[in-house]
C-alpha positions as CSV (number, residue, x, y, z in Angstrom):
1,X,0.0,0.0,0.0
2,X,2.7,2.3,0.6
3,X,4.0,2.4,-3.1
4,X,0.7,3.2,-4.0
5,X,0.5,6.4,-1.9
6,X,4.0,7.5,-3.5
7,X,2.9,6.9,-6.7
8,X,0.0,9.2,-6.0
9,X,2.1,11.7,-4.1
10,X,4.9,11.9,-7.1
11,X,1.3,11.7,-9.5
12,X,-0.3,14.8,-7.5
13,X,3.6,16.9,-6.8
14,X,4.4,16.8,-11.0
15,X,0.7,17.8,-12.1
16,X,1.0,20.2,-15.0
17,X,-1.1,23.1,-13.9
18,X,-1.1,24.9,-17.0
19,X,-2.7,21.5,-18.8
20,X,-5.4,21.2,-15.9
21,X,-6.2,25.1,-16.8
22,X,-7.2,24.6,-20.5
23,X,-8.4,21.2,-19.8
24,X,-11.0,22.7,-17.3
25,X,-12.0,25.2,-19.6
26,X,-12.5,23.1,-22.6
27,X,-14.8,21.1,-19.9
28,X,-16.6,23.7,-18.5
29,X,-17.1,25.2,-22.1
30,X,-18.1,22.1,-23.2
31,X,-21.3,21.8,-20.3
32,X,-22.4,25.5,-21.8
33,X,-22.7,24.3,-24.7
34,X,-24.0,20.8,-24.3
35,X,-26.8,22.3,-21.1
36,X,-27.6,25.4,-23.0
37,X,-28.2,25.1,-27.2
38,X,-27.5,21.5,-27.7
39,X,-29.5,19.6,-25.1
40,X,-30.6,22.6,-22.9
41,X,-34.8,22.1,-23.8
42,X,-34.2,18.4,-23.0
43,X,-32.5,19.0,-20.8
44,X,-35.2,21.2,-19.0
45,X,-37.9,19.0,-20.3
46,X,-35.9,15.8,-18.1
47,X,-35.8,18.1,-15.0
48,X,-39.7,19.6,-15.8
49,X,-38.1,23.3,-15.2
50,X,-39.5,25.5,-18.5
51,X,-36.8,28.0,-19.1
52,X,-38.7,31.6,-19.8
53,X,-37.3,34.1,-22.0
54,X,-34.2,36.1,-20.6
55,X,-34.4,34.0,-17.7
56,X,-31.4,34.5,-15.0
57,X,-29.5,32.3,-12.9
58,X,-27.8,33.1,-9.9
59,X,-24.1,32.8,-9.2
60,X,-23.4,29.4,-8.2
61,X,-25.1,28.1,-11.4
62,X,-22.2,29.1,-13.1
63,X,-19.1,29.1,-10.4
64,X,-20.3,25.4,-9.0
65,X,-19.2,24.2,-12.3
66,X,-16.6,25.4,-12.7
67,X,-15.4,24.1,-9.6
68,X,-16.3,20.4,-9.9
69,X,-14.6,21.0,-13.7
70,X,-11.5,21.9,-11.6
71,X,-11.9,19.1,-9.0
72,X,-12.7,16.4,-11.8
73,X,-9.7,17.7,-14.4
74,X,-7.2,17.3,-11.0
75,X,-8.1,13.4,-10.0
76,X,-8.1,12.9,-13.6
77,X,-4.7,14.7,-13.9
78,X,-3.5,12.3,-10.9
79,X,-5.2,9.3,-12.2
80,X,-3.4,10.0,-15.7
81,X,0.1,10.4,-13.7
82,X,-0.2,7.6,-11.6
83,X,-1.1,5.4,-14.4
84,X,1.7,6.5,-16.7
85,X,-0.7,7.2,-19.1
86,X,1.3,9.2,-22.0
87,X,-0.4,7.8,-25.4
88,X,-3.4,9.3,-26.2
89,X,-5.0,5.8,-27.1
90,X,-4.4,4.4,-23.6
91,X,-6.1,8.1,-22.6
92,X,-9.0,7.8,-24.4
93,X,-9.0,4.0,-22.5
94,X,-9.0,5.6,-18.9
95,X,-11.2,8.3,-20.2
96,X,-13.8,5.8,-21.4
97,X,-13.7,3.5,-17.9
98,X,-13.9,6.3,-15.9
99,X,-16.4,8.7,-17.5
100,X,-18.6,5.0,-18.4
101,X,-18.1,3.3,-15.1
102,X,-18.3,5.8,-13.1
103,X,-19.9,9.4,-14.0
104,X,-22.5,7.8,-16.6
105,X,-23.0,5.4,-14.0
106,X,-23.8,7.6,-11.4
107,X,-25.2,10.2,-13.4
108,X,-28.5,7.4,-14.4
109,X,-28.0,6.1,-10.7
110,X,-28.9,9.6,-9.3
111,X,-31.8,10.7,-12.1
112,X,-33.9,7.9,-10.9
113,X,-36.0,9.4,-8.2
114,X,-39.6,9.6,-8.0
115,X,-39.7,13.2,-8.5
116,X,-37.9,13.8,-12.0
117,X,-40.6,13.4,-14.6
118,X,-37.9,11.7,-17.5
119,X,-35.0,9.9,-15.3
120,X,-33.3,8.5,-17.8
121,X,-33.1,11.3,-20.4
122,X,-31.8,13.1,-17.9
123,X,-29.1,10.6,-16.4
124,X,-28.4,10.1,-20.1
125,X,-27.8,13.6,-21.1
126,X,-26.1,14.3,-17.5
127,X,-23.9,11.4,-17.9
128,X,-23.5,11.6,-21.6
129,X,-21.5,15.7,-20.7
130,X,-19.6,13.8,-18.3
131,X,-18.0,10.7,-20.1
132,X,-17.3,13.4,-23.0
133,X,-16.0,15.5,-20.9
134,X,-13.8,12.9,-19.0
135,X,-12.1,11.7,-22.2
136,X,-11.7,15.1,-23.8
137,X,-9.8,16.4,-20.5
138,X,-7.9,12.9,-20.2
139,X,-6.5,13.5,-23.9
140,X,-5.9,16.6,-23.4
141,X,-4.1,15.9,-19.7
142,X,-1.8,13.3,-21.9
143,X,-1.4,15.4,-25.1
């Protein structure tokens, strides 16, 4: 167990921050588009919200996010140290297991409640941002 704390610790001490930075963004970007003109009505539709016309958000709708971007581009930035993952085939690999096993996954897990008229479009569209988000900022973590 111990070499697999130091591989994490030399993963998490050599993390390219400048590669997390635009690897975030292109995530983040990616949700503003994906939640807004390509699967927005669906989206809202999935959720039963009925967006009105100029309609505002607060804050957080935007920072939060951009956070969890941030915190998902780091473990993914450790997960590609540890690994040794360097060819952008064997990213796309760990991009795949973790944005299908684990964010799709969870994403469907957590849309089925009683209370969301269409669970599965939204766990699907939900989970769909999140495993192409996960590869794109694994590729571009190992690029």
């Amino acid at each position: 167990m111990a070499g697999v704390t130091t591989t994490y610790a030399a993963a998490f001490a050599d993390l390219s921050w400048l590669a997390i930075g635009i690897a975030t963004l292109a995530y983040y970007l990616l949700g503003a588009l994906w939640f807004t003109p390509l699967f927005g009505v669906a989206w809202d539709t999935a959720i039963g919200h009925t967006r009105e016309r100029g309609e505002r958000f607060s804050a957080a709708y935007y920072v939060v996010p951009l956070v969890s971007s941030l915190l998902v581009t780091v473990a993914m930035a450790v997960l590609v140290g540890a690994t040794g993952t360097e060819k952008l085939t064997d990213a796309l690999v760990l991009g795949l297991v973790v944005g299908l096993g684990i964010a799709l996954a969870v994403s469907v897990n957590n849309a089925l409640t009683p209370h969301t008229p269409h669970p599965f479009r939204l766990g699907f569209i939900t989970g769909g941002y999140h495993l192409l988000g996960i590869v794109a900022v694994t590729l571009i973590l190992a690029a």
